[in-house]
N, CA, C and O atoms as a Maestro MAE file, in Angstrom:
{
 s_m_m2io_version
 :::
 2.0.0
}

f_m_ct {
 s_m_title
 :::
 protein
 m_atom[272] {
  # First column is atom index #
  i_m_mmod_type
  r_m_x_coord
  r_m_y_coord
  r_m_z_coord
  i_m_residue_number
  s_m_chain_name
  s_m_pdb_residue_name
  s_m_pdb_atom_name
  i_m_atomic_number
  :::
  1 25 40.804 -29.266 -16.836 1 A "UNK " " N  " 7
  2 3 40.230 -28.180 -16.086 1 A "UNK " " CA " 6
  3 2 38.886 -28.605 -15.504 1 A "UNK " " C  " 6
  4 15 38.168 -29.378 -16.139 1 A "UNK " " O  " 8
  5 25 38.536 -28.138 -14.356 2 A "UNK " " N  " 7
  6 3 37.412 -29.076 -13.511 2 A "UNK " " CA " 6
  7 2 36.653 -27.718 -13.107 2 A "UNK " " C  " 6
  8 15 35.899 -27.752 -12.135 2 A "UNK " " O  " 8
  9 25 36.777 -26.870 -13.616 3 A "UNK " " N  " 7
  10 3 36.002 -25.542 -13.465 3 A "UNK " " CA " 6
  11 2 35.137 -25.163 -13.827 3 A "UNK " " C  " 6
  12 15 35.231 -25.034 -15.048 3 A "UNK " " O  " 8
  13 25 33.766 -24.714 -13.275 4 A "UNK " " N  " 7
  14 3 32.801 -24.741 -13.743 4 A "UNK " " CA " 6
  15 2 32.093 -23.371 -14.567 4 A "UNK " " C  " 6
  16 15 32.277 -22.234 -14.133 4 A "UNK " " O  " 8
  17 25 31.169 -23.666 -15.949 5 A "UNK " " N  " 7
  18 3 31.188 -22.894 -16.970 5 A "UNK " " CA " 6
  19 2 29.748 -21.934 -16.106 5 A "UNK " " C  " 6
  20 15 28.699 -22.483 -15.770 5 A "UNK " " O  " 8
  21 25 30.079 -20.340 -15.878 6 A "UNK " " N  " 7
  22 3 29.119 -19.643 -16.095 6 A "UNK " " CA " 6
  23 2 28.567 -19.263 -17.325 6 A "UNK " " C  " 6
  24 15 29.071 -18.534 -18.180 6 A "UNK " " O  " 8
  25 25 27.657 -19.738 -17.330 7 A "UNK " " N  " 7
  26 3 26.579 -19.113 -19.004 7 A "UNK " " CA " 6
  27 2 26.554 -17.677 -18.881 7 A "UNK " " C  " 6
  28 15 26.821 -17.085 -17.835 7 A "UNK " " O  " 8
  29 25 26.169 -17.027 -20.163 8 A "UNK " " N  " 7
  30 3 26.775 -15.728 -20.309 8 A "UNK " " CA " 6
  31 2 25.351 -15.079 -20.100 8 A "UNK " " C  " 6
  32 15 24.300 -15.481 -20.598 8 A "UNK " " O  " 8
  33 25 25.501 -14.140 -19.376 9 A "UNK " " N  " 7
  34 3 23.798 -13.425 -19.539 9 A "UNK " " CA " 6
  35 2 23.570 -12.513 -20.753 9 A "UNK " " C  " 6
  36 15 24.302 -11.823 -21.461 9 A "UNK " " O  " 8
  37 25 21.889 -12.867 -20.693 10 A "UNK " " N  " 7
  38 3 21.039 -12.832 -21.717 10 A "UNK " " CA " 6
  39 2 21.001 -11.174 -21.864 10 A "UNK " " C  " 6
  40 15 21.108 -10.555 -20.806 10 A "UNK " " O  " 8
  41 25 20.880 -10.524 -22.902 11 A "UNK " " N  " 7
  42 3 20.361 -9.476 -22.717 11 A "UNK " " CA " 6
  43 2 18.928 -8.902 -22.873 11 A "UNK " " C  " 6
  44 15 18.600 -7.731 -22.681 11 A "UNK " " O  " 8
  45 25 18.060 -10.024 -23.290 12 A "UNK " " N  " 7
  46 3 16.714 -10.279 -23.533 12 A "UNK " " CA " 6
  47 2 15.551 -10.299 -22.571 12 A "UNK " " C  " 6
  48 15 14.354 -10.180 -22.832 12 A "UNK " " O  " 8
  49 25 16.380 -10.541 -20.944 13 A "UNK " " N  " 7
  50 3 16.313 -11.015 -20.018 13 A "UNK " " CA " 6
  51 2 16.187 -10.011 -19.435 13 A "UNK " " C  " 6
  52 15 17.297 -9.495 -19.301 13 A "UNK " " O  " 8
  53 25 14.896 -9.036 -18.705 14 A "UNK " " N  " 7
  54 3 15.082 -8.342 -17.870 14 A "UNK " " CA " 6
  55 2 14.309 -7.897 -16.777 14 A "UNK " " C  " 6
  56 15 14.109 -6.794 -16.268 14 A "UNK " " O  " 8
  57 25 13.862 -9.240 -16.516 15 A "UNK " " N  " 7
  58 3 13.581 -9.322 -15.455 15 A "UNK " " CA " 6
  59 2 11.850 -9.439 -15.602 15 A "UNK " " C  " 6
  60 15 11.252 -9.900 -16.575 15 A "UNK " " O  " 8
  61 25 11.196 -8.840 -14.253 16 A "UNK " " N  " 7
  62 3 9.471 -8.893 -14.745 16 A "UNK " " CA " 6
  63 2 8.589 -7.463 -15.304 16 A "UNK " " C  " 6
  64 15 8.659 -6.244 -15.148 16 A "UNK " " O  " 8
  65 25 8.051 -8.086 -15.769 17 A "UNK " " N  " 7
  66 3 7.310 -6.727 -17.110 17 A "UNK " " CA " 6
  67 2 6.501 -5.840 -16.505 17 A "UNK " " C  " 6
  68 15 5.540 -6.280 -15.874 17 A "UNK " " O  " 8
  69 25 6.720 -4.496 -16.577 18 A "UNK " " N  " 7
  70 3 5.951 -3.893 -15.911 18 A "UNK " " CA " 6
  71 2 4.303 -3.603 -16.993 18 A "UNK " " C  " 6
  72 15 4.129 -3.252 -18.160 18 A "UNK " " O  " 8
  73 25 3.568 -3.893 -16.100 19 A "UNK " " N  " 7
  74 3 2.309 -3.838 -17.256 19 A "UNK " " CA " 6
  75 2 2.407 -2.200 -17.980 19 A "UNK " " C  " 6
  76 15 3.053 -1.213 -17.628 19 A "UNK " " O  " 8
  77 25 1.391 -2.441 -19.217 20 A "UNK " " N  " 7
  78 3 1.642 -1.080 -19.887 20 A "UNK " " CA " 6
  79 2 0.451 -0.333 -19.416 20 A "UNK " " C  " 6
  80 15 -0.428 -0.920 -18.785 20 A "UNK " " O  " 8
  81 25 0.371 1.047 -19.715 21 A "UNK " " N  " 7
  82 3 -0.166 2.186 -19.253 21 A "UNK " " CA " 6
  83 2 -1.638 2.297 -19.390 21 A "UNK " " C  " 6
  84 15 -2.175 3.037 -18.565 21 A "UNK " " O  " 8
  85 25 -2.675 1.506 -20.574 22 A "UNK " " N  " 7
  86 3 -3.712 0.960 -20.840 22 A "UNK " " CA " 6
  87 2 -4.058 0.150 -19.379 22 A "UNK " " C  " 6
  88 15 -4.561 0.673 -18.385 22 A "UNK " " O  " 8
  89 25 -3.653 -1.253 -19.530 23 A "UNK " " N  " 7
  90 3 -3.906 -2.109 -18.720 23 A "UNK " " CA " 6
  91 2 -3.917 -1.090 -16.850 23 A "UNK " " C  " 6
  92 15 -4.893 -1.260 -16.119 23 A "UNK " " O  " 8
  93 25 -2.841 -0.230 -16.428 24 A "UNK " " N  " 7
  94 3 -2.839 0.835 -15.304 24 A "UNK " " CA " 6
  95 2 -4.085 1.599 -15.260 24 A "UNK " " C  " 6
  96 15 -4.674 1.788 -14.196 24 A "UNK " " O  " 8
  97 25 -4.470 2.009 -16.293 25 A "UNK " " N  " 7
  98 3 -5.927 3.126 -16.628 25 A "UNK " " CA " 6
  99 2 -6.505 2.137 -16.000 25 A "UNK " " C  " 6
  100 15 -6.779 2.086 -14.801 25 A "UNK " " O  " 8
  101 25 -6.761 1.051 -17.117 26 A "UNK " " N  " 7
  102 3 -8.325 0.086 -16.860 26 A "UNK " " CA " 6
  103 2 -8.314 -0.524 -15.044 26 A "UNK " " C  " 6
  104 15 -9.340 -0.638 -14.373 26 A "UNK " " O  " 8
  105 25 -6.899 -0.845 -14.546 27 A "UNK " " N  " 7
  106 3 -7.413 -1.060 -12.837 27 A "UNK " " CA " 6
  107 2 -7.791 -0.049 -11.958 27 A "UNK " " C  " 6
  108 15 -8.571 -0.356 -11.056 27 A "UNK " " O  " 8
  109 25 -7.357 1.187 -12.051 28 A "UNK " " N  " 7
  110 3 -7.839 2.497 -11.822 28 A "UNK " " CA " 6
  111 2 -8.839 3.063 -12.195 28 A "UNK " " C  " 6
  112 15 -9.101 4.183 -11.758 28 A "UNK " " O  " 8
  113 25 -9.562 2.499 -13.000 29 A "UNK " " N  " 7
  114 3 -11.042 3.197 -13.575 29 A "UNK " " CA " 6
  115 2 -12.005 1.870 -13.165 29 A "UNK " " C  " 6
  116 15 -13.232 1.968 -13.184 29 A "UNK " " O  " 8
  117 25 -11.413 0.799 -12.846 30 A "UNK " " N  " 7
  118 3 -12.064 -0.143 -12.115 30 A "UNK " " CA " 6
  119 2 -12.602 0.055 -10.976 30 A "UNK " " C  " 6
  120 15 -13.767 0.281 -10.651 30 A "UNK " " O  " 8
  121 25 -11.214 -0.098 -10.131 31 A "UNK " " N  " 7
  122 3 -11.462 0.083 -8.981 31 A "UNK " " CA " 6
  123 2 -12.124 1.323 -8.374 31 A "UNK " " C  " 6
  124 15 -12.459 1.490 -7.201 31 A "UNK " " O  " 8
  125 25 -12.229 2.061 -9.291 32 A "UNK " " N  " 7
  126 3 -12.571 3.707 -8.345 32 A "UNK " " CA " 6
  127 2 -14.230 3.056 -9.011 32 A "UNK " " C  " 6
  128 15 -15.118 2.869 -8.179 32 A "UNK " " O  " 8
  129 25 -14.401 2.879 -9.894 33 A "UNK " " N  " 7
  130 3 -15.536 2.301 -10.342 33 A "UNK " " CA " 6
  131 2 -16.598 1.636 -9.067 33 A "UNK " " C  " 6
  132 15 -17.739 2.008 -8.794 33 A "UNK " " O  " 8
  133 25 -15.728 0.462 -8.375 34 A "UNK " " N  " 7
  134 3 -16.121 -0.306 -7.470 34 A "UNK " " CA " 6
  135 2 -16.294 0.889 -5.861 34 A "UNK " " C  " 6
  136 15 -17.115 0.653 -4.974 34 A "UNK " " O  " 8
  137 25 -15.729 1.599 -5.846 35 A "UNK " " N  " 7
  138 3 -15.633 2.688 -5.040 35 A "UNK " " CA " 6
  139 2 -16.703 3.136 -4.481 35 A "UNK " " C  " 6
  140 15 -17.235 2.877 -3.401 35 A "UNK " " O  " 8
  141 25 -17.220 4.510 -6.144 36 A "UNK " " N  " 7
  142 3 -18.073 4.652 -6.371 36 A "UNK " " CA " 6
  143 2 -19.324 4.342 -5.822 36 A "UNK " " C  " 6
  144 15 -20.143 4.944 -5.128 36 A "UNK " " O  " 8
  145 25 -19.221 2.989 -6.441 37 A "UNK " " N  " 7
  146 3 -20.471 2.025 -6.127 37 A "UNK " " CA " 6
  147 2 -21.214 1.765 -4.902 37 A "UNK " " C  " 6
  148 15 -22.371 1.723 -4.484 37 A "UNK " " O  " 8
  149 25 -19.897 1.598 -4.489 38 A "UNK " " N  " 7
  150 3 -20.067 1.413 -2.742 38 A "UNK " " CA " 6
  151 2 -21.021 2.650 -1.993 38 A "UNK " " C  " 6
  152 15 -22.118 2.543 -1.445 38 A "UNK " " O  " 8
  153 25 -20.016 4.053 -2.229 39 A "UNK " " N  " 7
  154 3 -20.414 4.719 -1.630 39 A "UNK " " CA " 6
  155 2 -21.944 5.163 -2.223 39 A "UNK " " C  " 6
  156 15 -22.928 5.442 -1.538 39 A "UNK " " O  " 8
  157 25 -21.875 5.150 -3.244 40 A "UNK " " N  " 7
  158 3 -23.617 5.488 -3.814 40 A "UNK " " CA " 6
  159 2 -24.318 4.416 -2.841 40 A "UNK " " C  " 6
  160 15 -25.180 4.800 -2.049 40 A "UNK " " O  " 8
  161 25 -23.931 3.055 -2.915 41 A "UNK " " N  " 7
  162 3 -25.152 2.608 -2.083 41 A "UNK " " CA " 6
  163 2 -25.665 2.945 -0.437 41 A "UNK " " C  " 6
  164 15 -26.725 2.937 0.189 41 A "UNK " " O  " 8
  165 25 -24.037 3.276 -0.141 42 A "UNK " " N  " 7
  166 3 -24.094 3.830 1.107 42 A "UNK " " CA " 6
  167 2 -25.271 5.132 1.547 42 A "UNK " " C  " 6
  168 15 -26.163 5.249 2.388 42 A "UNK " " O  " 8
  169 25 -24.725 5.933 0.522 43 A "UNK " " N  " 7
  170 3 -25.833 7.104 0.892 43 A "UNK " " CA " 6
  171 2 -27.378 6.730 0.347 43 A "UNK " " C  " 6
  172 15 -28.326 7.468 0.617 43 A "UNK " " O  " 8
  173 25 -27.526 5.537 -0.428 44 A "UNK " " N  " 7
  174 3 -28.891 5.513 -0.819 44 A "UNK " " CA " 6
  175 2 -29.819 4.715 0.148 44 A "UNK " " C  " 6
  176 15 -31.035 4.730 -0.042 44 A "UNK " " O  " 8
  177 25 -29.039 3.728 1.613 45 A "UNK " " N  " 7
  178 3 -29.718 3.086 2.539 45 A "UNK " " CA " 6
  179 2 -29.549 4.058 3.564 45 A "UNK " " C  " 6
  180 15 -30.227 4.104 4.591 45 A "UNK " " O  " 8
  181 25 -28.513 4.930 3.220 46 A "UNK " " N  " 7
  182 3 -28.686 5.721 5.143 46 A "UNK " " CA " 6
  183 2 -29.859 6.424 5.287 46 A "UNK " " C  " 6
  184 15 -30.356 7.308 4.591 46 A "UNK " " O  " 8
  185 25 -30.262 5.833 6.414 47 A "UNK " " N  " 7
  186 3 -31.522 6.911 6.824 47 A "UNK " " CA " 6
  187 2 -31.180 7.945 7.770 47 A "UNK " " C  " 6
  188 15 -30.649 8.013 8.878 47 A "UNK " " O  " 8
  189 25 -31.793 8.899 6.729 48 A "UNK " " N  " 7
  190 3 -31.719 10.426 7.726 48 A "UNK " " CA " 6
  191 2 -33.494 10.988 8.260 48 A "UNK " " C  " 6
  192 15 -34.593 11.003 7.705 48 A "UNK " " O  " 8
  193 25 -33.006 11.359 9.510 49 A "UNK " " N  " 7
  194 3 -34.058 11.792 9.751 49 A "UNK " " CA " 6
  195 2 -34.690 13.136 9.326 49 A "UNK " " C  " 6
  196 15 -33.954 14.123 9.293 49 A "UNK " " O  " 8
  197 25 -36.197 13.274 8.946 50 A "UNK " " N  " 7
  198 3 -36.918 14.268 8.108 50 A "UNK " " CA " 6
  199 2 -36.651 15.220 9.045 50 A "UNK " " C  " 6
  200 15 -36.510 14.986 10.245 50 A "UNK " " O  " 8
  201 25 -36.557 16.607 8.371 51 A "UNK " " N  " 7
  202 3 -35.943 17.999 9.118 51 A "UNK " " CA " 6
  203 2 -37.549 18.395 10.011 51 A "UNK " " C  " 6
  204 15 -38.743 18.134 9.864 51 A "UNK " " O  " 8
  205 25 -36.814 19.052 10.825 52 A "UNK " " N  " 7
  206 3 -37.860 19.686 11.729 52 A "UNK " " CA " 6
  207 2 -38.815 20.950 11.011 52 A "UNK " " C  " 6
  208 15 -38.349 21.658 10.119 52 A "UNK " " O  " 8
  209 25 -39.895 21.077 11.419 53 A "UNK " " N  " 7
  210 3 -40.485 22.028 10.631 53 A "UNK " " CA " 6
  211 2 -41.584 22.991 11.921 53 A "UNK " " C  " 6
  212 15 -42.599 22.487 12.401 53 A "UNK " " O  " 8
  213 25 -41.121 24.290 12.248 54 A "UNK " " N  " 7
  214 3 -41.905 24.608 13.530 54 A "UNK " " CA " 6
  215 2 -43.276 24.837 12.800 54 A "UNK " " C  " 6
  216 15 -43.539 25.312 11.695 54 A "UNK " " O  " 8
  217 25 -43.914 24.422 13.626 55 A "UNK " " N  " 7
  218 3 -45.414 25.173 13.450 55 A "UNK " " CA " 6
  219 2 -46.106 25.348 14.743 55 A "UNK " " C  " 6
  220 15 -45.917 24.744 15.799 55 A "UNK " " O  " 8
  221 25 -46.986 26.334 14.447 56 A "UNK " " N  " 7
  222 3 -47.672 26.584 15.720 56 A "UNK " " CA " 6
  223 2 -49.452 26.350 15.415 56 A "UNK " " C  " 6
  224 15 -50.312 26.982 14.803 56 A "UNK " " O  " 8
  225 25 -49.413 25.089 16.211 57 A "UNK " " N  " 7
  226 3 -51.147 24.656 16.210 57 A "UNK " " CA " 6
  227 2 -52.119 25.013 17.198 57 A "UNK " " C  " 6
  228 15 -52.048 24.627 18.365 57 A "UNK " " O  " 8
  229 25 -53.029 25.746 16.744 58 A "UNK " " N  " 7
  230 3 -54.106 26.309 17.119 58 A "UNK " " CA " 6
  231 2 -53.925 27.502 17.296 58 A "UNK " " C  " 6
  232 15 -54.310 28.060 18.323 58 A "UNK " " O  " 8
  233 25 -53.100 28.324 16.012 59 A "UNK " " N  " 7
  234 3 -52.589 29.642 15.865 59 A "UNK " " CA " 6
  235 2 -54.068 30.636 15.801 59 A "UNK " " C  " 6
  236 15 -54.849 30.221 14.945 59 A "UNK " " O  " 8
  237 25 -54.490 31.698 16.464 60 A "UNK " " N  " 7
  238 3 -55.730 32.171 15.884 60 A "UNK " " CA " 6
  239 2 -55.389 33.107 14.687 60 A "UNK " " C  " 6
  240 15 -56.207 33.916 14.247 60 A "UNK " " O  " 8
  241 25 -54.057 32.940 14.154 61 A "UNK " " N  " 7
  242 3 -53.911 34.269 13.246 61 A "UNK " " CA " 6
  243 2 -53.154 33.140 12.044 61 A "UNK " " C  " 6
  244 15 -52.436 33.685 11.206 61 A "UNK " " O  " 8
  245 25 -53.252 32.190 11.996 62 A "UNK " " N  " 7
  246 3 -52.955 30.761 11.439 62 A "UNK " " CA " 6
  247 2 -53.525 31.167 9.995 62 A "UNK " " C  " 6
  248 15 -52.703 31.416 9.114 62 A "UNK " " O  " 8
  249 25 -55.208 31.262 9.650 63 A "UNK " " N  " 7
  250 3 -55.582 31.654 8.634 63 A "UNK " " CA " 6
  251 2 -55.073 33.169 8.327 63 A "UNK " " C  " 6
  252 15 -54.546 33.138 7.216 63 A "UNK " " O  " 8
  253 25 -55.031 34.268 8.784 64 A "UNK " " N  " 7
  254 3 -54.464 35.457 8.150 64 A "UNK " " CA " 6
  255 2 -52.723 35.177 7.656 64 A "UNK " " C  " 6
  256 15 -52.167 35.983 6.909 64 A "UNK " " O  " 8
  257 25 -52.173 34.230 8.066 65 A "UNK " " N  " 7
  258 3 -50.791 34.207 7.147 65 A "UNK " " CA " 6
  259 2 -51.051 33.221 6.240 65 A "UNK " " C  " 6
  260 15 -50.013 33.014 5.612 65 A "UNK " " O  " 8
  261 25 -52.275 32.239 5.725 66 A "UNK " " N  " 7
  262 3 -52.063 31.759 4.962 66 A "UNK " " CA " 6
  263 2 -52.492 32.097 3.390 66 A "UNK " " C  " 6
  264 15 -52.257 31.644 2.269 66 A "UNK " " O  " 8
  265 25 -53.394 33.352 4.095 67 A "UNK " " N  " 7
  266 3 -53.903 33.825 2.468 67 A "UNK " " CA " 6
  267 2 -52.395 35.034 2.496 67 A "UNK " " C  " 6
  268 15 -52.989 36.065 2.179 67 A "UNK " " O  " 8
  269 25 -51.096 35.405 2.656 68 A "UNK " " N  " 7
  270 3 -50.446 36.402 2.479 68 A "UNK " " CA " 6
  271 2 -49.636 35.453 1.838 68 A "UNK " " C  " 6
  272 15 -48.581 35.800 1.307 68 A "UNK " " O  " 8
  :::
 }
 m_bond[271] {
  # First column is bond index #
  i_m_from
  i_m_to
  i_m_order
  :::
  1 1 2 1
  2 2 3 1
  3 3 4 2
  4 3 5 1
  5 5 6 1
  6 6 7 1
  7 7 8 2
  8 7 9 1
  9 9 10 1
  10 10 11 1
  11 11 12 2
  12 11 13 1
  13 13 14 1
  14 14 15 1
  15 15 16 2
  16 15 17 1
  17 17 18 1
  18 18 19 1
  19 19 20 2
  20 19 21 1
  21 21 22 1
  22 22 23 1
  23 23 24 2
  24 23 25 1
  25 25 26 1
  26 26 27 1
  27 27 28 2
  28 27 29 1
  29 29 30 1
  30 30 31 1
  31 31 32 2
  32 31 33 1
  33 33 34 1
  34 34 35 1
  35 35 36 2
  36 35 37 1
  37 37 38 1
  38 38 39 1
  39 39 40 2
  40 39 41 1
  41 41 42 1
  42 42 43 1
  43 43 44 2
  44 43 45 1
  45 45 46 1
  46 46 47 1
  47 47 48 2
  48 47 49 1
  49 49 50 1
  50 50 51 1
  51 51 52 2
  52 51 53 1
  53 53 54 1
  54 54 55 1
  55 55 56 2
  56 55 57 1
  57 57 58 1
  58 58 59 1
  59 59 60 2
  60 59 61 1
  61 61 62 1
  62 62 63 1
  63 63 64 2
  64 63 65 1
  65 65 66 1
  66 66 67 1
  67 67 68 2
  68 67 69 1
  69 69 70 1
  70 70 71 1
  71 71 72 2
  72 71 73 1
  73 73 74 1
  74 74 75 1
  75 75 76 2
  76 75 77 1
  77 77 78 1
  78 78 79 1
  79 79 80 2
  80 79 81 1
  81 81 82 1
  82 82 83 1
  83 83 84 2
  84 83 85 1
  85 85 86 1
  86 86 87 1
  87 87 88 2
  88 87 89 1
  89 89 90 1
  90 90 91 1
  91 91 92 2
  92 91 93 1
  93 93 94 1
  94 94 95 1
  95 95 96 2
  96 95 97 1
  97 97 98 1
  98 98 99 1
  99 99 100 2
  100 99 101 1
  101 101 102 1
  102 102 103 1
  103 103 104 2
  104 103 105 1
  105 105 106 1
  106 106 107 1
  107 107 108 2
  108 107 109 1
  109 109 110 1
  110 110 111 1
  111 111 112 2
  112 111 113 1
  113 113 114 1
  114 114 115 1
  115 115 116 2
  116 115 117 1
  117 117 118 1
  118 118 119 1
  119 119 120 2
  120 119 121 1
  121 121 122 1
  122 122 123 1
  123 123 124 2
  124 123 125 1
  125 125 126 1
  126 126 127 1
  127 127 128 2
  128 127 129 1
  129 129 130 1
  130 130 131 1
  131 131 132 2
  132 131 133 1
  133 133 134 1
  134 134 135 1
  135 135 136 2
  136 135 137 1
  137 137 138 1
  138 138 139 1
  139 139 140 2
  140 139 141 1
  141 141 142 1
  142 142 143 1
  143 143 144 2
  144 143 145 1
  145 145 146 1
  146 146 147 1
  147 147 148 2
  148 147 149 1
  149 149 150 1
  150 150 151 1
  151 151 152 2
  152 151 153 1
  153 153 154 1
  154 154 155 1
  155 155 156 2
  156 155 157 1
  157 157 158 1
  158 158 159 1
  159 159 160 2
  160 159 161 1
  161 161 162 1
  162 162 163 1
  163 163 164 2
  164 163 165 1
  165 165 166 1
  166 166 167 1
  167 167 168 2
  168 167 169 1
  169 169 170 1
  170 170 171 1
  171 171 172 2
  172 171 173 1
  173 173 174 1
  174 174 175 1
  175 175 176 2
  176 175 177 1
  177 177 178 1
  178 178 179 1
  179 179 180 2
  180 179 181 1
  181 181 182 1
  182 182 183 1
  183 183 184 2
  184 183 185 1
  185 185 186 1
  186 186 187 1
  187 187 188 2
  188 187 189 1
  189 189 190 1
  190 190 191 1
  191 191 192 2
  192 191 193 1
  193 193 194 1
  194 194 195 1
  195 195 196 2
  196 195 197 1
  197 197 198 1
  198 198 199 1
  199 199 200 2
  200 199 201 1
  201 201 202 1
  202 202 203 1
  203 203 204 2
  204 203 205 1
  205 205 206 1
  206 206 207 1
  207 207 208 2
  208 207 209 1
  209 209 210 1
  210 210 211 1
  211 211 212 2
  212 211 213 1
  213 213 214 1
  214 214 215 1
  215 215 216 2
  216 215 217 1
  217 217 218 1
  218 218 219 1
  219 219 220 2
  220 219 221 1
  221 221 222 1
  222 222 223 1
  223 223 224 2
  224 223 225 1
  225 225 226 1
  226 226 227 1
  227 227 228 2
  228 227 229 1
  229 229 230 1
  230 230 231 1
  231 231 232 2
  232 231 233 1
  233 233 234 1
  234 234 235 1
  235 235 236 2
  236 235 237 1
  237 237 238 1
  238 238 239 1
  239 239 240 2
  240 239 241 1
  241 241 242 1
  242 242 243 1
  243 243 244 2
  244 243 245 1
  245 245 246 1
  246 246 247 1
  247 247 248 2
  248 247 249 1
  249 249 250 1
  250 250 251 1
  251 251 252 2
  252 251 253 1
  253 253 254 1
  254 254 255 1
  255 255 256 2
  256 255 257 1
  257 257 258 1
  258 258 259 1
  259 259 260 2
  260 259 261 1
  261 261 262 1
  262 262 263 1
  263 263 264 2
  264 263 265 1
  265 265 266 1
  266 266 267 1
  267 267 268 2
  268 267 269 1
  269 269 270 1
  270 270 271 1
  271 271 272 2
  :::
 }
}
């Protein structure tokens, strides 16, 4: 007989491991980690400009609203 032998499959064998539910947390609490980060620095270089504030100079009634 000149026929060739298939080996019997493994049942041990199944294929690739899905990581466990620990190791899933820790890249997800990583990465949002790295996120985070980012955006904190983001808002801590943006410059905003200081708000407007009306005033009126050389009010003659300037001192009577400031003692009220």
């Amino acid at each position: 007989m000149n026929g060739t032998v298939t080996p019997a499959r493994r049942t041990d064998d199944t294929g690739p491991r899905r990581p466990s539910t620990l190791s899933m947390v820790f890249r997800i609490v990583r990465w949002t980690t790295y996120a985070a980060a980012a955006i904190t620095l983001l808002m801590v270089f943006h410059a905003v400009p200081p708000p407007m504030i009306a005033t009126i100079k050389g009010s003659p009634s300037a001192p009577a609203r400031a003692n009220d």
